[in-house]
C-alpha positions, 0 to 999 in steps of 0.5 A, spaced: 389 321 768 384 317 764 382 312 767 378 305 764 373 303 769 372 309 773 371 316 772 374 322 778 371 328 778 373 333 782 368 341 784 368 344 789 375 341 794 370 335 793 372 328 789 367 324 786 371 317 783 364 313 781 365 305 779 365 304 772 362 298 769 355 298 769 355 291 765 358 287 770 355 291 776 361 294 777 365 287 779 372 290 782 377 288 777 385 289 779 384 294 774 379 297 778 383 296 786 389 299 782 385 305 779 382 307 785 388 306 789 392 311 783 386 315 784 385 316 791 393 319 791 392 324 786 387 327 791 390 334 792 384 339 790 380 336 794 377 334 801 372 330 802 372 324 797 365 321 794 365 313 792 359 311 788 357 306 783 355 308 776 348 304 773 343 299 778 349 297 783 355 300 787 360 294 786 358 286 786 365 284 789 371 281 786 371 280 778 372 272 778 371 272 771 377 276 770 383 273 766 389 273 764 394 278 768 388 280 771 386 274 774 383 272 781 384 264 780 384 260 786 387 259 793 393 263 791 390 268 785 386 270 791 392 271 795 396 275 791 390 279 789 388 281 795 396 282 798 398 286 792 392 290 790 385 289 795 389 290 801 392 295 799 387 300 797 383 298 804 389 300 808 390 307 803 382 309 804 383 308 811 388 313 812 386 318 807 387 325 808 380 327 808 374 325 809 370 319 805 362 319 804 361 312 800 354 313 796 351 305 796 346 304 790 343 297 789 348 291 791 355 292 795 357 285 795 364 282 798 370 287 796 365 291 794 361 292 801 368 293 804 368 299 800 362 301 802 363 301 809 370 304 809 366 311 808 366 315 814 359 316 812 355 311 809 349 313 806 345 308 803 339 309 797 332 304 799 334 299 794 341 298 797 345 292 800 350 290 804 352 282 802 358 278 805 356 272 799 363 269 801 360 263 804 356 262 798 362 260 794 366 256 799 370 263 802 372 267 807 370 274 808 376 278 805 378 286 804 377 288 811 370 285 813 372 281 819 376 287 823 371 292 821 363 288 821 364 286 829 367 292 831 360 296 828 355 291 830 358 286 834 360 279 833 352 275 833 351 280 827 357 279 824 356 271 825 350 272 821 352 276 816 359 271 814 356 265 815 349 265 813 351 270 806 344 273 806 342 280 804 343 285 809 337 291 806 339 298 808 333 299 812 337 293 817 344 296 816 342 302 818 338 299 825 344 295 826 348 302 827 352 299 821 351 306 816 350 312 817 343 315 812 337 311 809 335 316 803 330 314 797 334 312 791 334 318 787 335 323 793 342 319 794 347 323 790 344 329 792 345 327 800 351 325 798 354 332 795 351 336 800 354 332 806 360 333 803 360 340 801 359 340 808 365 336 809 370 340 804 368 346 808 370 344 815 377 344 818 380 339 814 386 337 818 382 336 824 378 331 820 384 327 819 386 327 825 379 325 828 380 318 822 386 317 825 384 317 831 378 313 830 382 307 826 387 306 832 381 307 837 379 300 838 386 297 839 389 302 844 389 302 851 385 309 855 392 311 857 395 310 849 387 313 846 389 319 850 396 320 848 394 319 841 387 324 842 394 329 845 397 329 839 392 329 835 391 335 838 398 337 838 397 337 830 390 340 830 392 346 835 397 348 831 394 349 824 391 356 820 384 352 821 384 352 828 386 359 830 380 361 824 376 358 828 379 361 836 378 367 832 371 366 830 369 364 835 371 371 838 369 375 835 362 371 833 361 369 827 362 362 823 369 360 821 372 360 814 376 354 814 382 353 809 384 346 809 391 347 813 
């Protein structure tokens, strides 16, 4: 499929979908939530998604200025915009099948720091930000950011980064524990492709297994985690990948995981 305001592309068993509006800073637009959402469930070549940003930034947020059918106007254009369409795609990158690296260059603002967290593995070039700018224009962090930002660094963090609406460097995000990897800027793609090469190589089942189990975690009780981690490992004990990897292990050599 074509799409108009990202690109996916798809070598090696790894997806890459790359923000495509250069000119507005890569704004999500309700065009962009849906194309993100359409694409991500088109994903079955491959295991390990890469989310970036074309040009100077990763995505400056929502689009405000978007009008018409697209619209975010309002108290109730937002809540219907993020209802119908952020949210959505929120819960859909949470429980995808495989696992996600999100490769922050330049500004990761609003929606867009939302994205950008919801990589298992943030790598994030030295020009890279992450900004809660809601409070700036009288709003309320949205896209997740209150269940995720005090379960990653903590309430006194998070207070900061929602109600002072201050840029957030890479540098600091990776001191508080909020990324993964700080990289030069022209390195970024290349540490990104190569962490997900990586990826897209291991046991693919175990990885959805291991991201489920992490989203759940911190609503669980020990007694309920425990069960989820017998079942996962249920699921993942009963897959071609783990009797390659048994097998390996026997006969000492490294495993060549399928993805099933």
């Amino acid at each position: 499929m074509t799409y108009e305001t990202i690109s996916l592309d798809v070598a090696d068993k790894v997806a890459t979908i790359t923000l495509n509006r250069p000119e507005r800073m890569n704004a999500c637009s309700l065009d962009m939530a849906g194309e993100i959402n359409d694409a991500v469930s088109t994903l079955t070549d491959a295991r390990c998604l890469i989310i970036t940003g074309a040009g100077r930034g990763f995505c400056s947020g929502a689009d405000l200025q978007a009008r018409g059918k697209t619209s975010i106007a309002g108290g109730e254009g937002s809540y219907i915009a993020l209802t119908r369409h952020y949210n959505p795609l929120m819960v859909n990158l949470a429980r995808l099948n495989m696992p996600i690296i999100t490769a922050i260059n330049g500004a990761a603002a609003g929606i867009g720091c939302s994205i950008g967290l919801a990589g298992d593995f943030v790598i994030a070039g030295k020009s890279g930000y992450f900004l809660q700018a809601f409070v700036n224009i009288g709003l309320v962090p949205d896209g997740g950011a209150s269940w995720m930002l005090p379960r990653m660094i903590g309430k006194a963090r998070a207070t900061e980064m929602m109600m002072l609406g201050e840029k957030i460097s890479s540098e600091k995000a990776y001191d508080w524990g909020m990324i993964y990897k700080v990289v030069e800027d022209e390195e970024l793609m290349a540490e990104a492709r190569a962490l997900a090469i990586r990826l897209a190589n291991g046991p693919t089942l175990a990885y959805a297994t291991m991201r489920k189990n992490i989203l759940v975690a911190m609503e669980n009780s020990y007694s309920e985690q425990l069960l989820a981690e017998a079942e996962g490992q249920r699921i993942a004990g009963s897959s071609e990948d783990a009797a390659e990897g048994g097998m390996a292990f026997l006969q000492k050599r490294k495993p060549e995981f399928k993805g099933r």
